[in-house]
C-alpha positions as CSV (number, residue, x, y, z in Angstrom):
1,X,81.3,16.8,66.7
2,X,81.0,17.7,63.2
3,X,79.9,20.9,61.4
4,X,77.8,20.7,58.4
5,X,78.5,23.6,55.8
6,X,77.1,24.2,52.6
7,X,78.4,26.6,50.3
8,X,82.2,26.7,51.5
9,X,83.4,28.3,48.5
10,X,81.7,31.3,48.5
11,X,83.0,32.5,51.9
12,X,86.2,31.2,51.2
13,X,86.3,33.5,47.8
14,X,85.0,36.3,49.9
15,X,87.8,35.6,52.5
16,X,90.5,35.8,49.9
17,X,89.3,38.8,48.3
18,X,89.4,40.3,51.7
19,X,93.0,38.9,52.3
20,X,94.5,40.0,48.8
21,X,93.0,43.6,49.5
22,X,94.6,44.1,52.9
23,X,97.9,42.7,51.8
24,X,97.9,45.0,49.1
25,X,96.1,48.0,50.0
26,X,98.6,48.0,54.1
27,X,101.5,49.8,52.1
28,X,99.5,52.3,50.9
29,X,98.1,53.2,54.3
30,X,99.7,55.7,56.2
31,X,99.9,56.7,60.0
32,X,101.5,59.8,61.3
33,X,103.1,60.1,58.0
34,X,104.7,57.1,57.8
35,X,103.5,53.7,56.2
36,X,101.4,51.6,58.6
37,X,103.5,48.6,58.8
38,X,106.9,48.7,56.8
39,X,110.7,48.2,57.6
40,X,112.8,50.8,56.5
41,X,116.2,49.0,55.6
42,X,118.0,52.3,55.7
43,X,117.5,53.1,59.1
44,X,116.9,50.1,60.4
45,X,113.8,51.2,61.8
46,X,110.3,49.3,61.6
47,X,107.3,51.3,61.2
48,X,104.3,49.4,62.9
49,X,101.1,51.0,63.0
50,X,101.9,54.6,64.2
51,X,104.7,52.9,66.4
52,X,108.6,53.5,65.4
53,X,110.7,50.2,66.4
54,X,114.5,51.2,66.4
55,X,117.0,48.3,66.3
56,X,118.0,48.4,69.6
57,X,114.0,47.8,70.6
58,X,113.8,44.4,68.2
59,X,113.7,41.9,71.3
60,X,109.9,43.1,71.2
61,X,109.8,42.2,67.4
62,X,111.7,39.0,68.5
63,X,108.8,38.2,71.3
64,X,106.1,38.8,69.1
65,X,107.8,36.2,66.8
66,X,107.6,34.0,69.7
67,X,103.8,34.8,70.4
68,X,102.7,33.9,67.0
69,X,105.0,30.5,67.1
70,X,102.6,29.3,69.8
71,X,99.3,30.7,68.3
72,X,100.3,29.4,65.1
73,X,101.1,25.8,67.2
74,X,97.3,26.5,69.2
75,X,95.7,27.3,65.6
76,X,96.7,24.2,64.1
77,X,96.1,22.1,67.3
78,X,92.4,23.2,67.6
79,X,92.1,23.8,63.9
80,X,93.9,21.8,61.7
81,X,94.8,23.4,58.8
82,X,92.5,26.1,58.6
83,X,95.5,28.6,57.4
84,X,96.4,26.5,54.4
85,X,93.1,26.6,53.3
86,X,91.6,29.5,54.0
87,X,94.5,32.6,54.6
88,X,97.7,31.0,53.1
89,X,98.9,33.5,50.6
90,X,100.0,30.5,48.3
91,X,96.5,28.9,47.8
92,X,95.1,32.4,48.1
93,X,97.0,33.5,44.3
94,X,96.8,29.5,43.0
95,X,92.7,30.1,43.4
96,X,92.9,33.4,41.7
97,X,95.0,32.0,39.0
98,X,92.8,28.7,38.2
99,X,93.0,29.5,34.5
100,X,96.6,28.2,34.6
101,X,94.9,24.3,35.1
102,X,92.7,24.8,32.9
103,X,95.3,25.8,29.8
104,X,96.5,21.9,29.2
105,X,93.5,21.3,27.9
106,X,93.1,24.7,25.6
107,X,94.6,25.8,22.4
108,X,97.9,27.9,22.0
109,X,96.6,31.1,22.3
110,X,94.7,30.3,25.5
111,X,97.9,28.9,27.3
112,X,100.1,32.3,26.0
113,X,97.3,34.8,28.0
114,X,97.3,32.5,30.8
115,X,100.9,32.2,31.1
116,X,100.6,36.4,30.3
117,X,98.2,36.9,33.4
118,X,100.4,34.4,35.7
119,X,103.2,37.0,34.7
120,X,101.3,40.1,35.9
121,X,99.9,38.6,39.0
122,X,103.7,37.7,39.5
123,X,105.2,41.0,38.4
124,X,102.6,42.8,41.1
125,X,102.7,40.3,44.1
126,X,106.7,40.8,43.5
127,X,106.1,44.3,43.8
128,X,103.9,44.7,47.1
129,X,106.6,42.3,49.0
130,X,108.9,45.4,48.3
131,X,106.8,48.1,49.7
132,X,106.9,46.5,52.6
133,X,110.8,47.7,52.7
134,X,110.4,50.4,50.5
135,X,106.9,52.8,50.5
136,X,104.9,52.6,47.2
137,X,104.4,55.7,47.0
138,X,108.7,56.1,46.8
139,X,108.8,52.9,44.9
140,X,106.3,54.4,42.1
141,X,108.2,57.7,42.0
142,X,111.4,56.1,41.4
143,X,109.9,54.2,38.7
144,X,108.2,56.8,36.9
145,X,111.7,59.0,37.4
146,X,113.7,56.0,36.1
147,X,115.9,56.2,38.8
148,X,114.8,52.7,40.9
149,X,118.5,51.4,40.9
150,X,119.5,48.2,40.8
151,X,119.0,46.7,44.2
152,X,115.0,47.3,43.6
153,X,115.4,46.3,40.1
154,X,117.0,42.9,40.8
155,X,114.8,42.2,43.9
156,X,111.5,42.6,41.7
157,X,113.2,40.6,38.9
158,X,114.3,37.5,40.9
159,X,110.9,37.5,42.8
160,X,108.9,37.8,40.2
161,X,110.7,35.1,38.5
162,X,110.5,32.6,41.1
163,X,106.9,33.7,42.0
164,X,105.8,33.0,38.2
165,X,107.9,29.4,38.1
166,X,105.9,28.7,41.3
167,X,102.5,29.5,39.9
168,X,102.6,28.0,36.8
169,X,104.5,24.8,37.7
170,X,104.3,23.6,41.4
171,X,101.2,25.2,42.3
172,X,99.1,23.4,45.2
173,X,102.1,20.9,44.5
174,X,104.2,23.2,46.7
175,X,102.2,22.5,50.1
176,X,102.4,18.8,49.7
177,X,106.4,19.4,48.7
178,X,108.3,22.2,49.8
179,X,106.1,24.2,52.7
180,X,107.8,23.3,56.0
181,X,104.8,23.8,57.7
182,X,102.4,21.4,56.2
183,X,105.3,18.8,57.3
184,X,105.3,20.1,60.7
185,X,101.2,20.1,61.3
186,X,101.1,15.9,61.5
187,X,103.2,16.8,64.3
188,X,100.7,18.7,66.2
189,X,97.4,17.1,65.2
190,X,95.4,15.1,68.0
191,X,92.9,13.7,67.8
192,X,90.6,16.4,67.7
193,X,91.8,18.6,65.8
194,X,89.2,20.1,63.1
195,X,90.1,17.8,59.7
196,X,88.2,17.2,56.7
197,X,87.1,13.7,56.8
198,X,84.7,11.1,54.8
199,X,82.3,9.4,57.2
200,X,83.6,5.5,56.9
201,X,80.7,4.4,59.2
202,X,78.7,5.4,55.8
203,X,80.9,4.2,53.1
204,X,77.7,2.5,51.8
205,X,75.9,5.5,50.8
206,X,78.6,6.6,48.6
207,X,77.7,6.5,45.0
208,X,81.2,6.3,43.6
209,X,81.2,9.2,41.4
210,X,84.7,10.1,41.9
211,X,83.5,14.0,41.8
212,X,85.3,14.6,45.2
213,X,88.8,13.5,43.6
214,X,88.0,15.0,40.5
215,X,87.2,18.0,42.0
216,X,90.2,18.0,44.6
217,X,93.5,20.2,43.5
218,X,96.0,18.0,45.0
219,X,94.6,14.9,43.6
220,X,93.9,12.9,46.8
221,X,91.0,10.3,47.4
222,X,89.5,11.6,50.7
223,X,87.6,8.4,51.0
224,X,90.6,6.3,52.1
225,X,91.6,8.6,54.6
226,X,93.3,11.7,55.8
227,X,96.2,12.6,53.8
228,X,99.2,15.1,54.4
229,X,98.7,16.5,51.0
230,X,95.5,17.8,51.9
231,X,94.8,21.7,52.6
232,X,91.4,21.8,53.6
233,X,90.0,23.7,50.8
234,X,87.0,22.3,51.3
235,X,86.0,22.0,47.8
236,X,85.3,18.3,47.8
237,X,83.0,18.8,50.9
238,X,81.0,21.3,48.5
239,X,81.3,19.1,45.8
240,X,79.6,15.6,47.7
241,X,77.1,18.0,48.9
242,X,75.9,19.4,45.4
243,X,76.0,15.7,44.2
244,X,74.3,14.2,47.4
245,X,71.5,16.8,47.0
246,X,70.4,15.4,43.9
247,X,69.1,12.1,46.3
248,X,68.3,14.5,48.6
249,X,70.9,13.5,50.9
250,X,73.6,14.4,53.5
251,X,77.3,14.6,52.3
252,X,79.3,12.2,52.8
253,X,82.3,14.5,53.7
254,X,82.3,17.3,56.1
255,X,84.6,19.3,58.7
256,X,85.1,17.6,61.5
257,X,87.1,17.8,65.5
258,X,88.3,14.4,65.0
259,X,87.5,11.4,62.9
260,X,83.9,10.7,62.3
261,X,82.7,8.1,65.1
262,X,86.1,8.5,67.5
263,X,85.8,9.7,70.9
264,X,87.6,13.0,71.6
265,X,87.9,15.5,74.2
266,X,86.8,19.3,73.5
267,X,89.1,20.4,76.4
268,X,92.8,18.9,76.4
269,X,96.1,18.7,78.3
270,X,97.8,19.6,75.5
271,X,95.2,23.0,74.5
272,X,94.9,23.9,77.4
273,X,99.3,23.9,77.8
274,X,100.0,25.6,74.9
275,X,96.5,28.2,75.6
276,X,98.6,29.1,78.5
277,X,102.2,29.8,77.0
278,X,100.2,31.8,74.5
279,X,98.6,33.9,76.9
280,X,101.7,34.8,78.9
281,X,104.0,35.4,75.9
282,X,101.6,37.8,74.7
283,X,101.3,39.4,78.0
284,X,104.8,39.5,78.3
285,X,104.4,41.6,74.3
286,X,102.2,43.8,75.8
287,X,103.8,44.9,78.5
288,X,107.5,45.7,76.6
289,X,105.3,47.3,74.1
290,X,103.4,50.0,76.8
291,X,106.4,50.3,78.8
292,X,109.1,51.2,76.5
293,X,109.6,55.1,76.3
294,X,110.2,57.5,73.9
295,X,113.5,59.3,74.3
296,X,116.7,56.3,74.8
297,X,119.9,57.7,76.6
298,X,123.4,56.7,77.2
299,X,126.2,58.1,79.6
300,X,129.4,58.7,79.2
301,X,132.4,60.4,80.5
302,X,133.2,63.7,78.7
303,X,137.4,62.6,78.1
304,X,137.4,66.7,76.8
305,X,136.6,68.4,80.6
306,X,138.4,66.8,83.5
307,X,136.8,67.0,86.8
308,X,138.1,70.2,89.0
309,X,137.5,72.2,91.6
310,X,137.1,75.8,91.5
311,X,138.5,78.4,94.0
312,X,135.1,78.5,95.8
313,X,135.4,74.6,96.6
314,X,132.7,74.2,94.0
315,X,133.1,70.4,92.2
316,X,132.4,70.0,88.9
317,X,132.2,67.3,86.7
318,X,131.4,67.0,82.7
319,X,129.3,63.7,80.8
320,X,128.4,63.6,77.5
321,X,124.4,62.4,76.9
322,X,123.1,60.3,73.9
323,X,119.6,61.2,72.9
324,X,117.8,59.6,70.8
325,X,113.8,60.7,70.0
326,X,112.1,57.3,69.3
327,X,108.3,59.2,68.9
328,X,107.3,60.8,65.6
329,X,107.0,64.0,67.6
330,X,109.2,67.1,68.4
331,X,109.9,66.9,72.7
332,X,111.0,68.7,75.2
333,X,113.4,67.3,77.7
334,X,114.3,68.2,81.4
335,X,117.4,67.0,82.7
336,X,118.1,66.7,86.5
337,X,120.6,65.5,88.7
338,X,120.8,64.3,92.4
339,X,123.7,63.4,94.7
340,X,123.9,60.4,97.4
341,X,124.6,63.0,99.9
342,X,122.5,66.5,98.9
343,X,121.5,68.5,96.1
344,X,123.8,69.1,92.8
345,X,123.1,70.9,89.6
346,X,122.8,70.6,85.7
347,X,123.5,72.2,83.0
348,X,122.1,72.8,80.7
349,X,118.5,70.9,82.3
350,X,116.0,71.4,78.9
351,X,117.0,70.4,75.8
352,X,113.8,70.4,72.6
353,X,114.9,67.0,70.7
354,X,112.8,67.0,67.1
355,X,111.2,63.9,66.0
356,X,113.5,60.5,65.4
357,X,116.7,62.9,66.6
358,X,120.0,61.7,68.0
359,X,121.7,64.1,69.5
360,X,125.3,64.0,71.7
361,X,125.7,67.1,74.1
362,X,128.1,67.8,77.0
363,X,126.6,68.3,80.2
364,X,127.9,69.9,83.4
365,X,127.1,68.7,86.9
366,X,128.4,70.9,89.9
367,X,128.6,70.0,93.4
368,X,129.1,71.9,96.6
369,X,128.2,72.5,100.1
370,X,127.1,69.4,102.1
371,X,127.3,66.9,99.1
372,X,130.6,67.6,99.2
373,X,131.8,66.3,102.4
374,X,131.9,63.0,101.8
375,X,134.3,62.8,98.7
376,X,133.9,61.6,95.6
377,X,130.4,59.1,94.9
378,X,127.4,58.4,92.8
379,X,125.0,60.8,90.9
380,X,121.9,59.8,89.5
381,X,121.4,61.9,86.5
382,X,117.8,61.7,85.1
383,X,115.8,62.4,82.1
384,X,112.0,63.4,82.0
385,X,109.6,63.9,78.7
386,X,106.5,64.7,78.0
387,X,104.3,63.4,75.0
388,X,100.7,63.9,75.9
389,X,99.2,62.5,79.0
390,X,102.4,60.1,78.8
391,X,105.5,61.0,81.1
392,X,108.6,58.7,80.5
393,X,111.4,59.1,82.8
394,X,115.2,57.6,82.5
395,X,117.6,57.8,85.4
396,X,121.2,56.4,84.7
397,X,123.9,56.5,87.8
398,X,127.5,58.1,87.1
399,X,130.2,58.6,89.3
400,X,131.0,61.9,90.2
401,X,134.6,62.7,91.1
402,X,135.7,65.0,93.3
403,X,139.2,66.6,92.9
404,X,142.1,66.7,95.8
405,X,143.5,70.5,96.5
């Protein structure tokens, strides 16, 4: 099965364009006034579109890792290396900074401004890996202010240093050397998997122009064969087509599920496996993601208030409740309590807890009557808010003790 393209190129340009603007334009963006996707270091808190992850929620950030491991693993199965060649950041910034290949062969002047450029396409990717930790908009300030300190200041400078090495010497040379997962995708590759291959059953045809190895940025030979160095730019598929069209003829090279002329199945064990793990692990995200609630609470014995009796035979006991406000909005509380064996009371039962609030606060539970009779036992105190149509409820058991006269 092979799919005949013409004009590659183009769409991948149009791709990157598209790529480089959302990476840098996300920081920018704001939800509920806060950035749409940034982790604030400070407060250990990531902010992911209009959602506030706290630290003790990151097993969801540490499932959704998980999720992407296996799509990553089913993209590359299926696809090959589509991501190397068409959304990896590093071939994205090597396409835009081409004029760095072309300076060997240019005067002095022309190799300073490219090495120049390289710098500020260095100095600014540097920059929008930090607003992702710390919000343009504060990172800006601070530098117009003077005041970025030297944490910011040495991040920018040691990223923008090793960005600007990496541009200007290893280049696409950093796929076929130092990224672990171009090593890891001859792993996963079957045999069909979507590669760009030459057509050997027409090895005749080819005219021998070399423009597909002159033309290819890591240097390969596509003709002899697939090669581990290869990222699936697709520029030497563009490049046999423009040449082939001059005898009005078919490339020679072309994406392809497989090698041209194997057999290979569309639907396989191990697809359809790792379709599956997908699947659930992102159902499994899902679900942690619309279940978890907004306000997190913790119970404790209040050590300060021992439990007594007063001279009515009224019980009462006294626990101190950790709230903390996970929403971006202000909410009311209601606190309740019941007993194993009848009715008890709260106090106080509302508290108003503002936006990303933690709050300790003694509360009093009294027991009498009935729920008395059987002695000391459990109570089930409980925790109800509000946030639009949304009603998330906490219950958390205690033991309540009740004194000897």
């Amino acid at each position: 099965m092979t799919i005949g393209i013409k004009g590659i190129q183009r769409w991948r340009r149009l791709t990157e364009v598209l790529q480089g603007a959302v990476i840098l334009g996300i920081p920018f963006l704001k939800i509920g006034g806060e950035s749409a996707l940034r982790f604030d270091i400070p407060s250990l808190k990531l902010h992911f579109f209009g959602v506030t992850l706290w630290m003790e929620e990151f097993f969801i950030v540490l499932v959704a890792v998980i999720f992407v491991t296996f799509l990553i693993v089913l993209i590359t199965v299926v696809f090959g290396r589509i991501w190397c060649g068409w959304l990896c950041p590093q071939t994205v910034i090597v396409d835009f900074t081409r004029f760095v290949d072309r300076a060997s062969s240019k005067g002095f002047g022309y190799k300073l401004a490219s090495l120049a450029a390289t710098l500020a396409v260095s100095v600014i990717v540097a920059a929008s890996l930090i607003w992702y930790f710390v919000s343009p908009y504060e990172f800006f300030g601070r530098l117009l202010s003077e005041d970025m300190g030297k944490i910011i200041w040495g991040f920018w400078i040691v990223l923008t240093g090793i960005l600007f090495l990496n541009f200007v010497f290893l280049r696409h040379r950093f796929c076929a050397t130092v990224c672990p997962y171009a090593k890891l995708q001859s792993v996963l590759y079957d045999n069909g998997t979507l590669v760009i291959a030459f057509d050997p059953e027409r090895r005749e045809e080819c005219m021998d122009c070399m423009a597909c190895v002159r033309v290819c940025p890591v240097g390969i030979d596509i003709r002899k064969g697939m090669s581990g160095a290869c990222i699936n730019c697709a520029e030497c598929i563009d490049k046999c087509t423009e040449m082939r069209a001059k005898v009005k003829k078919e490339s020679l090279i072309n994406y392809s599920f497989g090698l041209p002329g194997e057999k290979r199945k569309i639907i396989r064990q191990n697809v359809v496996m790792i379709s599956l793990i997908t699947l659930a692990s992102f159902a499994f995200l899902l679900h942690l993601f619309f279940s978890r609630v907004a306000i997190d609470m913790t119970v404790l014995p209040n050590q300060g208030f021992l439990p007594r009796t007063s001279a009515d035979g009224t019980a009462l006991n006294s626990y101190l409740l950790s709230f903390r406000n996970r929403s971006r909005a202000d909410l009311t509380v209601k606190i309740r309590a019941k007993g194993e064996r009848g009715e008890v009371s709260i106090i106080p039962d509302t508290i108003l807890l503002k936006a990303g609030e933690y709050r300790k606060i003694p509360v009093f539970v009294r027991m009498e009557g009935e729920a008395l009779k059987g002695g000391s036992g459990g109570v089930d105190i409980s925790v109800e808010s509000r946030q639009d149509e949304r009603v998330d409820t906490i219950t958390k058991k205690v033991y309540f003790e009740v004194p000897h006269s």
